[in-house]
C-alpha positions as CSV (number, residue, x, y, z in Angstrom):
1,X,-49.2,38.7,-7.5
2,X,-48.7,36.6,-10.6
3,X,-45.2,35.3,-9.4
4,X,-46.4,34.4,-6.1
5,X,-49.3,32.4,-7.2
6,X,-46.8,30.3,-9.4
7,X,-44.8,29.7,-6.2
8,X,-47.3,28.4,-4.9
9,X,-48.1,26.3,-7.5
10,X,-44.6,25.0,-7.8
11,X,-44.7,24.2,-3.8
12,X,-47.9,22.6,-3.9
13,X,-46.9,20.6,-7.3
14,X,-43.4,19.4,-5.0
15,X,-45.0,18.6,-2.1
16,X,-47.5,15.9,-3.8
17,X,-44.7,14.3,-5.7
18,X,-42.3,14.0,-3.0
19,X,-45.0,11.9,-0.8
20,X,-44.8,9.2,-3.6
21,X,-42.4,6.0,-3.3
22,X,-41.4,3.2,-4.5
23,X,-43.0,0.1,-3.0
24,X,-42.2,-3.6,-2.9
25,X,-44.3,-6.4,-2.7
26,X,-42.3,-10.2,-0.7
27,X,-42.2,-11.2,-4.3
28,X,-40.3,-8.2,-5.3
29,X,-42.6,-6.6,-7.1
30,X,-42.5,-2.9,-7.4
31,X,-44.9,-0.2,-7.3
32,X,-44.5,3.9,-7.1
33,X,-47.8,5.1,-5.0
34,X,-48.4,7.3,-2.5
35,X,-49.5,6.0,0.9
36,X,-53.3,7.0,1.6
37,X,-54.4,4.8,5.0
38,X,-53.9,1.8,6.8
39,X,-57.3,0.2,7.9
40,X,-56.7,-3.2,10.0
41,X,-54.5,-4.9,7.6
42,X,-55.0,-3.2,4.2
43,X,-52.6,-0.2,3.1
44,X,-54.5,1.9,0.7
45,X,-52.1,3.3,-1.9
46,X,-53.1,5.9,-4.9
47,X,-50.7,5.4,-7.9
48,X,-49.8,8.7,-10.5
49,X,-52.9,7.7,-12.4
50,X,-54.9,8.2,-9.5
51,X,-56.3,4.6,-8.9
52,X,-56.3,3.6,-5.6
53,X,-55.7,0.1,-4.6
54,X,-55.9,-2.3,-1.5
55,X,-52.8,-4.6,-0.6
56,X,-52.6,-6.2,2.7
57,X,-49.9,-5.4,4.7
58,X,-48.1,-8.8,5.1
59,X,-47.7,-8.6,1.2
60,X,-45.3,-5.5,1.2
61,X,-42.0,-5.7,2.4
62,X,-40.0,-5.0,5.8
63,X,-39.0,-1.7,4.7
64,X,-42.1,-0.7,3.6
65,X,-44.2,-2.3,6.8
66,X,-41.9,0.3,8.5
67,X,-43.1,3.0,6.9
68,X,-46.7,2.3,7.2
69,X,-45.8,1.8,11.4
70,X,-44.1,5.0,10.8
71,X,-47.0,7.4,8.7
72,X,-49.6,5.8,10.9
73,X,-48.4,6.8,14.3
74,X,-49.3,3.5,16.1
75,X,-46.2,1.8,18.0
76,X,-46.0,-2.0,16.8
77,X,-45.9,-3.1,20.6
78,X,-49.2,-1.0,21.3
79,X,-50.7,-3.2,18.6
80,X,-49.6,-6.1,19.4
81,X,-50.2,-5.6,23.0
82,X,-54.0,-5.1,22.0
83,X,-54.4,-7.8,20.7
84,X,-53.2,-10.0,23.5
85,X,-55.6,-11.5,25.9
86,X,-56.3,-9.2,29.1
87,X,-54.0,-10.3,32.3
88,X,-55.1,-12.5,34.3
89,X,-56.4,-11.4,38.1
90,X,-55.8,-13.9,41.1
């Protein structure tokens, strides 16, 4: 019982390093956080410590916009497309 319950451990201890990465800011300023949430245009990170911080989007690089699109499920083209005007009727 005791071996499996440090297995467990171990997988639970991989897992929440492994969702960590390296981040970079347009200035190339870098960062190791995990990703939390995107809410409009800030990305909520948590660094080792366990501070969380707010950083808007347009701040981080292309690679890591990507992977924001990517963790949050949304499409950019969905976005974008909802924040176009309605089409017009004739």
């Amino acid at each position: 019982m005791k071996a499996w319950l440090r297995w467990v451990a171990m997988g639970l201890a991989c897992c929440s390093v492994a969702s960590a990465r390296e981040w970079t800011s347009v200035s190339g300023t870098k960062l190791d956080a995990e990703f939390v949430r995107i809410t409009g245009d800030t990305v909520t990170l948590k660094k080792p410590d366990g501070q969380t911080l707010g950083i808007r989007r347009q701040l981080l690089s292309a690679e890591d916009q990507a992977f924001i699109q990517e963790q949050s499920g949304a499409p950019a083209a969905s976005r974008s497309r909802s924040r176009a005007s309605p089409p017009v009727r004739r």
